[in-house]
KEDO-240981 format. One record per residue: x, y, z of N, C-alpha, C in turn; residue in three letters. Coordinates in steps of 0.05 Angstrom, whole numbers, plus 5000, padded with zeros to 4 digits. Example, Ala and Ser with C-alpha at 12.3 -4.5 7.8 and 13.67 -1.06 7.14 Angstrom:
// residues 2
[[5264,4886,5156],[5246,4910,5156],[5264,4934,5156],"ALA"]
[[5257,4955,5142],[5273,4979,5143],[5258,5001,5157],"SER"]
***
This chain:
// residues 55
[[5017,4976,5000],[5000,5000,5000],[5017,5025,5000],"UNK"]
[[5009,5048,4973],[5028,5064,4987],[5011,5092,4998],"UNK"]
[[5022,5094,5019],[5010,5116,5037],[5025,5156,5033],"UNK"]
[[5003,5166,5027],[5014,5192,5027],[5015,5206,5051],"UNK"]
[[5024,5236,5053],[5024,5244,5074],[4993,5258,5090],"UNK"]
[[4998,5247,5111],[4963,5250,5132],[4965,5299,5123],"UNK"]
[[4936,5293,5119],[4930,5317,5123],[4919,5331,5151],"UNK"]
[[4910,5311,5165],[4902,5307,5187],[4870,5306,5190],"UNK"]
[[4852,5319,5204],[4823,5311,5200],[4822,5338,5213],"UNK"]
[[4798,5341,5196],[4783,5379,5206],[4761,5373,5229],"UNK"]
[[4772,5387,5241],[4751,5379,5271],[4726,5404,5274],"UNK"]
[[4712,5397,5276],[4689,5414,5285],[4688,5430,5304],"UNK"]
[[4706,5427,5325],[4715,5442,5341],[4730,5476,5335],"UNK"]
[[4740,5481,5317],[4758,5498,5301],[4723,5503,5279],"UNK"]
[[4710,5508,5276],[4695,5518,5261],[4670,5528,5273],"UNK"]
[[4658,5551,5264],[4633,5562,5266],[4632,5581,5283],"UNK"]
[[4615,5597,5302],[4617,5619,5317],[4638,5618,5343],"UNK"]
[[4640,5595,5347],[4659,5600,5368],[4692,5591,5371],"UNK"]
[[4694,5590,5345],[4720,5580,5329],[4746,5595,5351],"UNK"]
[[4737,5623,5360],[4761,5646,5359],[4767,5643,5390],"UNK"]
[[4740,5630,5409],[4751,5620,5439],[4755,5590,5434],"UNK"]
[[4742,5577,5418],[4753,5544,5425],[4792,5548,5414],"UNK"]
[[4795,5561,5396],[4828,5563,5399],[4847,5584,5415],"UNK"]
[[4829,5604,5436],[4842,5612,5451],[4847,5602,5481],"UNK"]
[[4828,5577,5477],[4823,5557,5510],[4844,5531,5502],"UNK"]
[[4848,5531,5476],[4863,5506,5478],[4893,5525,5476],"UNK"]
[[4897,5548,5470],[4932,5559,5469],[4937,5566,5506],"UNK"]
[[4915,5577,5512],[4917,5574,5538],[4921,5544,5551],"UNK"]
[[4916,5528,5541],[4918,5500,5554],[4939,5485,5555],"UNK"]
[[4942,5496,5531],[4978,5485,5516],[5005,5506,5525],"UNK"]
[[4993,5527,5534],[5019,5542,5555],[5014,5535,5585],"UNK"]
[[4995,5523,5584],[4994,5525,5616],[5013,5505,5634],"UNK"]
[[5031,5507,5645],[5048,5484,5659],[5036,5463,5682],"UNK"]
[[5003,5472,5692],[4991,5457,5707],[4961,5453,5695],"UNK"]
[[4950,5433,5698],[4923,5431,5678],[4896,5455,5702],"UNK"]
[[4880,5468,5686],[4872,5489,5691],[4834,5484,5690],"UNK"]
[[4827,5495,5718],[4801,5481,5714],[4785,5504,5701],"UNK"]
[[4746,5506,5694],[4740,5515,5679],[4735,5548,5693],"UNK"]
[[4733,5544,5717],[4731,5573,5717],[4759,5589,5723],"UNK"]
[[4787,5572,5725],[4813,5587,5720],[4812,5607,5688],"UNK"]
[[4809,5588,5672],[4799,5585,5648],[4785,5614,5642],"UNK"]
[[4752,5619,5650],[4738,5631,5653],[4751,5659,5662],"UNK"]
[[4764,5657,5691],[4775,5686,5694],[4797,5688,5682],"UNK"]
[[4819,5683,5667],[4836,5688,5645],[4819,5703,5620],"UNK"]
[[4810,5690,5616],[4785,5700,5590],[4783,5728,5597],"UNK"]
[[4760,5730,5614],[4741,5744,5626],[4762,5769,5629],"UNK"]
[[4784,5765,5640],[4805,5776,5650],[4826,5798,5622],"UNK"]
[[4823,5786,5597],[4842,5784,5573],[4825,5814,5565],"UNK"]
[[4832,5831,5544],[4823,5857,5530],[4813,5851,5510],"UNK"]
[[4790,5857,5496],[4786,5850,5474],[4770,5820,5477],"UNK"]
[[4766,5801,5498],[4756,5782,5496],[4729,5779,5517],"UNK"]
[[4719,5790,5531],[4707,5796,5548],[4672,5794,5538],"UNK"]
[[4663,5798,5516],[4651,5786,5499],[4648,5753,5499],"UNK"]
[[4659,5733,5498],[4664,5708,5503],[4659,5701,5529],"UNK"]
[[4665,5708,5553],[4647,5700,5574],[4626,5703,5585],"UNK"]
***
């Protein structure tokens, strides 16, 4: 079989109205050095300029 290179799979997550916090909760998630519960989460957000709208 010969196999090309994976494009990977489009997640639904990354699309539609809330595209612009589901990838700002996962860059927050992926800097974070300790796993972060939802309302840490929440006041980061809530907390950020320009994003305050989203909570």
């Amino acid at each position: 079989m010969a196999g090309g290179k994976c494009r990977g799979t489009k997640l639904k997550l990354f699309s539609g109205k809330q595209a612009r916090l589901n990838r700002l909760i996962m860059k927050l998630l992926k800097s974070s050095k300790t796993p972060l519960t939802k309302f840490e989460i929440y006041k980061i957000i809530n907390g950020m300029k320009g994003c305050r709208h989203f909570a």
